[in-house]
Backbone as CSV, one residue per row, in Angstrom:
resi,resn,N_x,N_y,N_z,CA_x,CA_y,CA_z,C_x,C_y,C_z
1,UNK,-18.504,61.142,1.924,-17.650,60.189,1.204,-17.944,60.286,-0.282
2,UNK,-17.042,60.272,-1.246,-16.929,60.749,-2.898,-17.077,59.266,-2.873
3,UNK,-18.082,59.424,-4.429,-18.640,57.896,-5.100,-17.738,57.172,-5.778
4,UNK,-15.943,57.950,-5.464,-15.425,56.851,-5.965,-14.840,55.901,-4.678
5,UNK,-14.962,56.649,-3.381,-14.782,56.022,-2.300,-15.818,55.102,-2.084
6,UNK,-16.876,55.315,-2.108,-18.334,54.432,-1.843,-17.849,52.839,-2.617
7,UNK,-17.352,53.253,-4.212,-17.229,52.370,-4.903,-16.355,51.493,-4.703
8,UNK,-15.044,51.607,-4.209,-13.789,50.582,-3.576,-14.430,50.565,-2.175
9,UNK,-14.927,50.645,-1.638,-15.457,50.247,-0.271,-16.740,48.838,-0.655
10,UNK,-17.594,49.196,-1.763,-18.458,48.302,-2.396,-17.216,46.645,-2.478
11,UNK,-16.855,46.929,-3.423,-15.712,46.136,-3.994,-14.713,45.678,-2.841
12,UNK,-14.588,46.204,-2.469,-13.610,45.268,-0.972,-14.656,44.652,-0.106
13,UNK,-15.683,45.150,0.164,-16.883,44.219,1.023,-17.258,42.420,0.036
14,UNK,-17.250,43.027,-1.454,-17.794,42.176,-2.217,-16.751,40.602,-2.198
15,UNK,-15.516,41.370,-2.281,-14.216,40.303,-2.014,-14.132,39.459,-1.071
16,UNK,-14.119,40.104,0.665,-14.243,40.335,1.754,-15.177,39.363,2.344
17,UNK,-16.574,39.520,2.194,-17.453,39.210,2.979,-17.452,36.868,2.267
18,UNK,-17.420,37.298,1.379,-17.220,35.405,0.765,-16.382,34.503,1.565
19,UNK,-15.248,34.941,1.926,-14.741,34.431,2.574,-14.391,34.665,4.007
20,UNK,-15.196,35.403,4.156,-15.701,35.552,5.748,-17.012,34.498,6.087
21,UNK,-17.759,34.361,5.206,-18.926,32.986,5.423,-18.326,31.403,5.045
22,UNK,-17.159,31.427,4.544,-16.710,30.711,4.126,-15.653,30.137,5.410
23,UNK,-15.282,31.353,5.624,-14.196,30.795,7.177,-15.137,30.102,8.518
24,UNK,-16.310,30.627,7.992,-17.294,30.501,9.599,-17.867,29.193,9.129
25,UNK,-18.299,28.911,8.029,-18.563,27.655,7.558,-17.840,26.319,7.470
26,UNK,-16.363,26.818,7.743,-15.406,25.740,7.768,-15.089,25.470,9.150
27,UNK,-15.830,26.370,10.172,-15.273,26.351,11.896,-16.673,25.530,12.507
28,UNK,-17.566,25.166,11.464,-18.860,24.591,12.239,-18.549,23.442,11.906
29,UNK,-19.619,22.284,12.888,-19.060,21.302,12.967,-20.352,20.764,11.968
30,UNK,-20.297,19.544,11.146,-21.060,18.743,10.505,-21.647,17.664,10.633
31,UNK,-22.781,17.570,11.231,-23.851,16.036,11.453,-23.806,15.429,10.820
32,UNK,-24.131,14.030,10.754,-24.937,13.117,9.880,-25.778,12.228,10.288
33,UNK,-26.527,11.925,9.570,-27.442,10.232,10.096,-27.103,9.448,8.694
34,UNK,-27.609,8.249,8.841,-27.188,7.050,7.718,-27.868,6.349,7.960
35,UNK,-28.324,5.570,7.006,-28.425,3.905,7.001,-28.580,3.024,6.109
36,UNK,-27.920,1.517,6.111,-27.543,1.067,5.217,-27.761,-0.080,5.160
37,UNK,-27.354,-1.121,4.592,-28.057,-2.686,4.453,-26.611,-3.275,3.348
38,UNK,-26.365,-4.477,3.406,-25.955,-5.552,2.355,-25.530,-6.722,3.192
39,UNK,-23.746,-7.125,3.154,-23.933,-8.753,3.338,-23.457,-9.013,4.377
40,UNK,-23.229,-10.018,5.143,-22.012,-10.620,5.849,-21.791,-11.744,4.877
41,UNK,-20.312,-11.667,4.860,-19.373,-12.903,4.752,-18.431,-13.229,6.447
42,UNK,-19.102,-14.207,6.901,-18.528,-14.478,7.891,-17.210,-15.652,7.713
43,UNK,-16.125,-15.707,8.545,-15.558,-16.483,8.651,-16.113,-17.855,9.547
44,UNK,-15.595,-19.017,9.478,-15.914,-19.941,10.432,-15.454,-19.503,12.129
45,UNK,-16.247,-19.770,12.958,-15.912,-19.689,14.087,-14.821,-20.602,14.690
46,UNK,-13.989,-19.551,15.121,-12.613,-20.483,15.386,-12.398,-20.728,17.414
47,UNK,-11.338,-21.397,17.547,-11.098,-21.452,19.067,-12.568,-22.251,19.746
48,UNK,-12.999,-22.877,19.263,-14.419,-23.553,19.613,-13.622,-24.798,20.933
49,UNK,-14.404,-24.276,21.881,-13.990,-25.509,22.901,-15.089,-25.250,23.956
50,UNK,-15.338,-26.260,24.731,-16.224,-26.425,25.492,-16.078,-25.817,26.755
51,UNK,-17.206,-24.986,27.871,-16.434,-24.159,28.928,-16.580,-25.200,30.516
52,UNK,-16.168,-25.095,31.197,-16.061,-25.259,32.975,-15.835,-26.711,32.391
53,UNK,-15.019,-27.341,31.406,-15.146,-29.072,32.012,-13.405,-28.994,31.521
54,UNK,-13.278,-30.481,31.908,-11.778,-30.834,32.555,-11.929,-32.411,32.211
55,UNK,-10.885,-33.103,31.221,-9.961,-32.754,30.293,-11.027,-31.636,29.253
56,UNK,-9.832,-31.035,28.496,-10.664,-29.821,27.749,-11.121,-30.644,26.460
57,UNK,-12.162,-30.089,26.294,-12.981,-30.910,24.848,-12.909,-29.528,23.751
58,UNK,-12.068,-29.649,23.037,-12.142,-28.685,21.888,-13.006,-29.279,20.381
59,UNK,-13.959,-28.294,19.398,-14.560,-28.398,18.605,-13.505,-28.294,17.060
60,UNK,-13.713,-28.885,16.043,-13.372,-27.800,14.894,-13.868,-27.136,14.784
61,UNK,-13.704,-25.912,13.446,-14.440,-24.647,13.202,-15.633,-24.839,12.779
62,UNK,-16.576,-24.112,13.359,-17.986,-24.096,12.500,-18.293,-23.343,11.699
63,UNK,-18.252,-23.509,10.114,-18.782,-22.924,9.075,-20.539,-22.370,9.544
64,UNK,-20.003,-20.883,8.964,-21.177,-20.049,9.363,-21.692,-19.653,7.393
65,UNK,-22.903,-19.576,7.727,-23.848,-18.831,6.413,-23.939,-17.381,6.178
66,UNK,-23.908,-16.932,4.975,-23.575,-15.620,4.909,-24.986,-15.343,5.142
67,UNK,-25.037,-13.890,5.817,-26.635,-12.850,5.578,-26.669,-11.884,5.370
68,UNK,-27.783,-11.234,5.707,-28.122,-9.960,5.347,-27.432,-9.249,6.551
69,UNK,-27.569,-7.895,6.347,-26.810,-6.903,7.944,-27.640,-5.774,7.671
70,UNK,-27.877,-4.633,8.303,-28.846,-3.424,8.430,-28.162,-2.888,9.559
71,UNK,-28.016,-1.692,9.268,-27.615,-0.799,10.192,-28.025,0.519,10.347
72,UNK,-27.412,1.418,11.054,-27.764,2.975,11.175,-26.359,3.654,11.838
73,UNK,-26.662,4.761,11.329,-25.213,5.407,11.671,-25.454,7.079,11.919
74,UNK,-24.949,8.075,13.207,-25.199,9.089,13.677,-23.383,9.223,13.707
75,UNK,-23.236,10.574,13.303,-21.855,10.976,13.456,-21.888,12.383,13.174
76,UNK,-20.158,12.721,13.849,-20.129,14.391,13.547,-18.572,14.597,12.989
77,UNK,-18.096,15.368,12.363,-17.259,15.796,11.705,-16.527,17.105,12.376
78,UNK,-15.506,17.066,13.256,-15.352,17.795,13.736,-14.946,19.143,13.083
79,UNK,-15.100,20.383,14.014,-14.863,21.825,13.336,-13.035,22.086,12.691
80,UNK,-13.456,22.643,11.885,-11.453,23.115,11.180,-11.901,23.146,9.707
81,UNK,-10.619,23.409,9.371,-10.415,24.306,7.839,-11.193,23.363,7.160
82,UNK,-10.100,22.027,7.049,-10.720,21.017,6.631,-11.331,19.791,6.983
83,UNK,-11.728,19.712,8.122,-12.804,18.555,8.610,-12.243,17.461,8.371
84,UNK,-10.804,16.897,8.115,-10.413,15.466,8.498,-10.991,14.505,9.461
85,UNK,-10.988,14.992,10.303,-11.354,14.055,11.724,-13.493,13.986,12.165
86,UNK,-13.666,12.807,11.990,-14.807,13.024,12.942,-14.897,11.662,13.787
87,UNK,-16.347,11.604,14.465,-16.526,10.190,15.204,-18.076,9.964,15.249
88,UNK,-18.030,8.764,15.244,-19.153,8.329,14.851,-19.921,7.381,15.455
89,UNK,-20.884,6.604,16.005,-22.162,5.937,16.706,-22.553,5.003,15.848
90,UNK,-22.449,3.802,16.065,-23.761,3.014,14.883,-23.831,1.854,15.732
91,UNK,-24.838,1.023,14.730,-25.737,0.092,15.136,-25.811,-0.384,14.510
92,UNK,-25.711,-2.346,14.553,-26.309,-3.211,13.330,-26.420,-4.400,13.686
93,UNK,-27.147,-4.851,13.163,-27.557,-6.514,13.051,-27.029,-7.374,12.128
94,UNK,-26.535,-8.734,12.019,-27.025,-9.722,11.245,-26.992,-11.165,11.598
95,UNK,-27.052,-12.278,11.292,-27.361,-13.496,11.850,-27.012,-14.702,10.361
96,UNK,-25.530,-14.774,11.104,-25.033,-15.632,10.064,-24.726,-17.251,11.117
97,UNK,-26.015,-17.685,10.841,-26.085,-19.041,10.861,-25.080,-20.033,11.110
98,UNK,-25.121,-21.059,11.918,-23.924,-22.028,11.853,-24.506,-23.385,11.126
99,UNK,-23.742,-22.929,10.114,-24.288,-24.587,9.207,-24.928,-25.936,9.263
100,UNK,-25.777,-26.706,8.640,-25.393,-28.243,8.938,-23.915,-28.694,9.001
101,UNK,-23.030,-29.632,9.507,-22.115,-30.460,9.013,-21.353,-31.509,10.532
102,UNK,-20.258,-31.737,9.697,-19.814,-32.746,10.599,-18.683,-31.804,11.664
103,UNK,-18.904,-32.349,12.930,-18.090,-31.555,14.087,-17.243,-32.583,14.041
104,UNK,-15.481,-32.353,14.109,-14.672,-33.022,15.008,-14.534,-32.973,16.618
105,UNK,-14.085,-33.387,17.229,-13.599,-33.381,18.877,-12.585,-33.905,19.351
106,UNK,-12.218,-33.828,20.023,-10.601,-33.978,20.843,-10.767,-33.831,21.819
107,UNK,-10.824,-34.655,23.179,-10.699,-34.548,24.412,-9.482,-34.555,25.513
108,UNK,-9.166,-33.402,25.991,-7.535,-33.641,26.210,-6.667,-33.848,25.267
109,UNK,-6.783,-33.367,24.058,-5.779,-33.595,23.296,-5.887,-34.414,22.268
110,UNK,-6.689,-35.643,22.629,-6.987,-36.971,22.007,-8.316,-36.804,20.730
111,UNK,-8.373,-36.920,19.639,-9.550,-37.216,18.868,-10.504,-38.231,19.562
112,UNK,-11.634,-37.636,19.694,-12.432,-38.348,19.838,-13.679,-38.889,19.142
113,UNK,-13.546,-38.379,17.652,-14.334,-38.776,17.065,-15.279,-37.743,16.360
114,UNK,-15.680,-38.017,14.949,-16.822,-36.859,14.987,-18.213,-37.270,14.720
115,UNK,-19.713,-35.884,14.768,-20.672,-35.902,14.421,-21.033,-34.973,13.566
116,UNK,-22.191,-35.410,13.541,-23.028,-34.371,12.399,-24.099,-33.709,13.102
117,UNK,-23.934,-32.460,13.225,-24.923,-31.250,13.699,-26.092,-30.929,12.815
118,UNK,-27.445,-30.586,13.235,-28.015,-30.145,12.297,-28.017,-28.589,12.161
119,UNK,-26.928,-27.672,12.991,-26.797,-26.552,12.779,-27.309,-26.101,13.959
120,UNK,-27.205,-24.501,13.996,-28.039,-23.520,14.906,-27.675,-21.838,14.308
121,UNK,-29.071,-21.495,15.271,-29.229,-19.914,14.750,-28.271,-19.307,15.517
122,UNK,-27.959,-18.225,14.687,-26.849,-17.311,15.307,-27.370,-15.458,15.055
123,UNK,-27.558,-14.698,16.388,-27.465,-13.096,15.823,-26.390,-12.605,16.421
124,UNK,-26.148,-11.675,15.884,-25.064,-11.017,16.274,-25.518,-9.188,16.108
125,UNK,-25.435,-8.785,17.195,-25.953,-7.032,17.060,-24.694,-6.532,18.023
126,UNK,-24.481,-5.230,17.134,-22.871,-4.508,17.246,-23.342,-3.204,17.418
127,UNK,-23.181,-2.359,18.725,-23.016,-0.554,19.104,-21.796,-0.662,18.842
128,UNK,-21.281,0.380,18.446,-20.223,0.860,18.057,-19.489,2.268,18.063
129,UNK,-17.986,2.427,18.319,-18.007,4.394,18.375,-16.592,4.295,17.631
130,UNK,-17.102,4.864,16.166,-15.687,5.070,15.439,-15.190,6.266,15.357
131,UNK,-13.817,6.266,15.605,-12.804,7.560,14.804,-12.538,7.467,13.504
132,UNK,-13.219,8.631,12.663,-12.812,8.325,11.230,-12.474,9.266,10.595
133,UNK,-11.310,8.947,9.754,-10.479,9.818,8.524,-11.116,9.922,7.631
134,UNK,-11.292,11.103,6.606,-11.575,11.517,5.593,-10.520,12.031,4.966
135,UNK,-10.868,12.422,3.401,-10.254,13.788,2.186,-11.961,14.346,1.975
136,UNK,-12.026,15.462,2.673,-13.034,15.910,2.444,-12.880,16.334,1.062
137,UNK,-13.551,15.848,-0.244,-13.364,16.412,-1.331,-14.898,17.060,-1.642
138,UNK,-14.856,17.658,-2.428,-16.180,18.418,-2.888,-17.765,17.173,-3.356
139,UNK,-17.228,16.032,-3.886,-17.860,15.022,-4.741,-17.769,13.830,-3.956
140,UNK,-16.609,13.444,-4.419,-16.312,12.162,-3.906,-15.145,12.396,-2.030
141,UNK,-15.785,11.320,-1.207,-15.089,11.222,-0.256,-14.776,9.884,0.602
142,UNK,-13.329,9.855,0.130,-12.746,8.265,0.618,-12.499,8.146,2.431
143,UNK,-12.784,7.314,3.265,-12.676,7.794,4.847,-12.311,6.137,5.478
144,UNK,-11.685,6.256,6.336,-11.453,5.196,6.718,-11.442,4.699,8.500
145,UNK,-12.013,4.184,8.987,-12.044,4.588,10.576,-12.078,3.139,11.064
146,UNK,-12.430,3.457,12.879,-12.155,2.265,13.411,-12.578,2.449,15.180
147,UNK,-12.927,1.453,15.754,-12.992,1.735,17.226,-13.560,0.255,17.987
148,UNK,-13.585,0.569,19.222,-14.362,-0.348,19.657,-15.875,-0.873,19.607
149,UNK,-15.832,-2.034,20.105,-17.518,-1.942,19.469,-18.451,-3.485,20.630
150,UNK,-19.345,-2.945,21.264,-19.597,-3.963,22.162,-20.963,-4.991,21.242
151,UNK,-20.341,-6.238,20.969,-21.087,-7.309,20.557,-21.820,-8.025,21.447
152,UNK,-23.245,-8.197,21.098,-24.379,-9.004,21.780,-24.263,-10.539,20.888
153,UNK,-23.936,-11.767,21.379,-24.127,-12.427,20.474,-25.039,-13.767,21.051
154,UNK,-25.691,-14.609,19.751,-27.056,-15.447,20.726,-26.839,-16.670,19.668
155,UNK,-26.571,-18.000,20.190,-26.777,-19.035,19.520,-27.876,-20.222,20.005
156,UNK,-28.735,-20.599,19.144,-29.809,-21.205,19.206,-29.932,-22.710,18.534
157,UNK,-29.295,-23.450,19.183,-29.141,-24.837,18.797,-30.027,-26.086,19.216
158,UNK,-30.202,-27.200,18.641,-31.464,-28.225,19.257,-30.647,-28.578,20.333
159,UNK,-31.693,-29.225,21.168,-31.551,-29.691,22.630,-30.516,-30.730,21.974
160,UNK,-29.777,-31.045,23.082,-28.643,-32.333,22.751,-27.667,-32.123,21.714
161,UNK,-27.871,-31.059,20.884,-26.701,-30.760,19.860,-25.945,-28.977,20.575
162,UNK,-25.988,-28.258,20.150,-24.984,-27.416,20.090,-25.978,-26.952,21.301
163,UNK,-26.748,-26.723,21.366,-27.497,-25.785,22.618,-27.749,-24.452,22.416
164,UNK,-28.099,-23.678,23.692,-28.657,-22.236,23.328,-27.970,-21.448,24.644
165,UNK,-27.402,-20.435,23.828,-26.735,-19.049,24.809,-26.675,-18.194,24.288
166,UNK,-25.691,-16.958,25.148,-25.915,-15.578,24.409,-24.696,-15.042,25.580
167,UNK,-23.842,-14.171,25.025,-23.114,-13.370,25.706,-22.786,-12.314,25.102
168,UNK,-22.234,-11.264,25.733,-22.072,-9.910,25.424,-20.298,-9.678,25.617
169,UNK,-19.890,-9.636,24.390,-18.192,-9.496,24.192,-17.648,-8.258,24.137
170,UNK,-16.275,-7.209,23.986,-15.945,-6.308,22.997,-15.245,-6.770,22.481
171,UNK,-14.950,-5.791,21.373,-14.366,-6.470,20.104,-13.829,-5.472,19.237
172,UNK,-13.553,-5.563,18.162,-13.206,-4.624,17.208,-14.101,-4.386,16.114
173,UNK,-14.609,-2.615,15.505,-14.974,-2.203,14.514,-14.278,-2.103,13.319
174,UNK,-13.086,-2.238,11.975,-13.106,-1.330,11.155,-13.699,-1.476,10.307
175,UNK,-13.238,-0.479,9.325,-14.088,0.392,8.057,-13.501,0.881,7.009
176,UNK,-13.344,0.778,5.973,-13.308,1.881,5.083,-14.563,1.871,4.127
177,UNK,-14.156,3.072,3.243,-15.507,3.419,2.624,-14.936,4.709,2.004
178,UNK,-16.251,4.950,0.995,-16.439,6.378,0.454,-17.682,6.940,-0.334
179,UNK,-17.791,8.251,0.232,-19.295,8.848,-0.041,-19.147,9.246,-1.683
180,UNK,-20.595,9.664,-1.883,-20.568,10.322,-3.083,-21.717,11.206,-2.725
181,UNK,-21.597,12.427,-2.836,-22.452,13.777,-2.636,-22.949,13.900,-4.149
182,UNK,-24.663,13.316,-3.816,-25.496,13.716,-4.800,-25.699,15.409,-4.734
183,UNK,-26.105,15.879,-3.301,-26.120,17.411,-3.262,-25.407,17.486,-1.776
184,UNK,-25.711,19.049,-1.516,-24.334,19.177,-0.815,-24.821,18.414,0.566
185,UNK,-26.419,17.947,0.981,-26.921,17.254,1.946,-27.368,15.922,2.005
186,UNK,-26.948,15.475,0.764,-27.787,14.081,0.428,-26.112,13.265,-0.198
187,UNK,-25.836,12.162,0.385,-24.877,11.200,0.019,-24.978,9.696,0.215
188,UNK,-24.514,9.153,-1.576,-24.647,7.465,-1.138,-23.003,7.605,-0.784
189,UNK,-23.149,5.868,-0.574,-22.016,5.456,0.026,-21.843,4.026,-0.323
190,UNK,-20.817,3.395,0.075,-20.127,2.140,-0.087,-19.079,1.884,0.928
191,UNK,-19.466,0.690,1.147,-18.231,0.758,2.609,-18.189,-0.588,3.356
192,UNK,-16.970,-1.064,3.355,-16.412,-2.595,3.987,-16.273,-2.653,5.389
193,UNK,-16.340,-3.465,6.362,-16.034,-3.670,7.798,-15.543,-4.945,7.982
194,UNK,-14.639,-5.077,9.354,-14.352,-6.136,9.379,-14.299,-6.185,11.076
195,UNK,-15.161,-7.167,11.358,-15.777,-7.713,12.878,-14.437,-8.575,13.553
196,UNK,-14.196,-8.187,14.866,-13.399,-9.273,15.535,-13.985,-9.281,17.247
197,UNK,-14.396,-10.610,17.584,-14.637,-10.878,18.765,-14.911,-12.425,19.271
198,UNK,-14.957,-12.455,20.451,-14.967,-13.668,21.536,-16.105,-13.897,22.275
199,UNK,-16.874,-15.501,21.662,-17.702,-15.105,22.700,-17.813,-16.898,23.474
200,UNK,-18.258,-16.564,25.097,-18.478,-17.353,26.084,-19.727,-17.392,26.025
201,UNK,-20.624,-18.364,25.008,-22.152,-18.860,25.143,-22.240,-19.355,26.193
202,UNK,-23.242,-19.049,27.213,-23.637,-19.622,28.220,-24.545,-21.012,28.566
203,UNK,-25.654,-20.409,28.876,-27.060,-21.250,28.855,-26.491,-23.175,28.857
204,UNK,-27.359,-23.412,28.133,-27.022,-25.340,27.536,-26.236,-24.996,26.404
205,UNK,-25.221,-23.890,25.822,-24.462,-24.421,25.520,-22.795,-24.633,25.825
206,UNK,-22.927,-23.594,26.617,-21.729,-23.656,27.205,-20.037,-23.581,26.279
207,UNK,-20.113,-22.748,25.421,-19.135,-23.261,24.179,-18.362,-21.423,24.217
208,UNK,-16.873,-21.317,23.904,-16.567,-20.691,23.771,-16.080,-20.329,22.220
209,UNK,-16.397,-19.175,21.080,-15.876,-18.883,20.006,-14.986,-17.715,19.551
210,UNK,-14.730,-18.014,18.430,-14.076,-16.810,18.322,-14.713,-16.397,16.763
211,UNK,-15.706,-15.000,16.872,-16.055,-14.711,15.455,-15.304,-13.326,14.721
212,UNK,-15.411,-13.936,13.593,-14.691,-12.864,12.625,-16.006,-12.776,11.688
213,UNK,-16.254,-11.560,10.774,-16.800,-11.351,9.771,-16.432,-10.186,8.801
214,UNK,-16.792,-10.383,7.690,-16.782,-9.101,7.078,-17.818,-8.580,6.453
215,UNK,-18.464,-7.598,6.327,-19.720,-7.239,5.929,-18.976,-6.140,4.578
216,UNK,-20.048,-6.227,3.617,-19.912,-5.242,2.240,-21.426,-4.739,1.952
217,UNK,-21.289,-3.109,2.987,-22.963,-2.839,2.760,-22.737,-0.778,1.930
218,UNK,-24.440,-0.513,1.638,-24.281,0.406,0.726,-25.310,1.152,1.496
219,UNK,-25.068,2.715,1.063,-26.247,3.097,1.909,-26.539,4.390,1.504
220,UNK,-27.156,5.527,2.605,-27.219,7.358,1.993,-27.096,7.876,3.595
221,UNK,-26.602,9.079,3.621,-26.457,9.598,4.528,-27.042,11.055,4.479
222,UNK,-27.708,12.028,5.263,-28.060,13.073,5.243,-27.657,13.912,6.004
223,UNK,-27.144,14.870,5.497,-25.921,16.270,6.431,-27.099,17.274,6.867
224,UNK,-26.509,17.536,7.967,-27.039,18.846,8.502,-26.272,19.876,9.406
C-alpha cells in the first residue's frame, strides 16, 4: 500500500472511529444515585371524619406544620440517541405535625360544637417508582416525571384527644426539577413534588384523612 494510501486510510479512521464511540455511548444506558433534603409545605388535612361509627361525625381540616424531608434516589436513563426517557426508585421521609388548635364537629350533619386539641405527631415515609422526562442538554437539564408511590403514614396523638394510628395508603408522586452538571459525573439539582393520598388511621384513633403536600428539596446526584 503507497503512503498516500496509508494516509487517507489514517484520516478516514480519524473521522470514523469518534463517532463510532460516540454512537455506542449513546446506546448505553445511564445510572444514578441521589440524595437530597429541604421542606414540606403541607396542606391541611382534608375529608377528616371519624371511622366504623353511625351517625357520621366529621372533623374540620387540621392545619399541619411544615418540616424537614430527606430522601434518596436510584434511577436509570434508558438507552437511545438521546436518553429522554428514564425511571426511577426513591425514598423519603418527613413529619409535618398536626398543629395545636380548635377542631369543629358535626354529627350527622348537625354542628356539634368545637374543641381545642393539643395537636399530634405525624410521619409520613414515601417508596416511590417514577417515569421521567428529560432535554438531555450538555449543562443544564430540565425533567419532569411522575408515578405511583406507596405511603406509610403514623399519627401520634394524647390519649382522649386525636389518638394514635398508622396506615399504609397509595397515592400519587410528581416532580419536576432540573440538574446542573458540575462534571460529566457529578450533578446538583433542584426539584418540587407534590404528594396526594388517603389515609384510614387505625389504632385509638380511628380517623380517616386526606393528605396533600408539597415538598421544595435540593440535592447532587452521581452518574455512572
Amino acid at each position: 500500500m503507497t503512503p498516500q494510501r496509508l494516509t487517507c486510510l489514517a484520516v478516514l479512521l480519524a473521522l470514523f472511529l469518534p463517532s463510532v464511540g460516540q454512537a455506542a455511548e449513546a446506546n448505553e444506558s445511564q445510572t444514578y444515585v441521589a440524595l437530597y433534603g429541604g421542606l414540606t409545605i403541607p396542606q391541611s388535612l382534608k375529608e377528616t371524619k371519624a371511622l366504623n361509627v353511625s351517625p357520621e361525625v366529621k372533623l374540620s381540616d387540621l392545619s399541619l406544620a411544615r418540616s424537614a424531608i430527606a430522601g434518596a434516589k436510584f434511577g436509570m436513563f434508558l438507552p437511545g440517541q438521546d436518553r429522554w426517557m428514564g425511571v426511577e426508585a426513591e425514598f423519603f421521609y418527613t413529619n409535618p405535625h398536626i398543629k395545636q388548635q380548635d377542631i369543629a364537629f358535626t354529627v350527622g350533619g348537625v354542628p356539634a360544637g368545637t374543641l381545642n386539641f393539643a395537636g399530634a405527631h405525624v410521619q409520613v415515609a414515601t417508596a416511590a417508582v417514577n417515569w421521567i422526562l428529560r432535554y438531555p442538554g450538555e449543562r443544564f437539564e430540565p425533567y419532569i416525571g411522575g408515578g405511583p408511590g406507596l405511603f406509610w403514614g403514623k399519627m401520634s396523638g394524647p390519649v382522649g384527644e386525636l389518638g394514635t394510628g398508622s396506615d399504609t395508603s397509595l397515592g400519587l408522586n410528581a416532580l419536576a426539577g432540573a440538574r446542573f452538571f458540575v462534571t460529566k459525573r457529578f450533578a446538583l439539582f433542584g426539584e418540587y413534588k407534590y404528594n396526594r393520598a388517603s389515609f384510614d388511621f387505625g389504632g385509638t384513633a380511628q380517623l380517616h384523612v386526606l393528605y396533600q403536600a408539597q415538598h421544595f428539596v435540593a440535592g447532587f446526584s452521581l452518574l455512572f
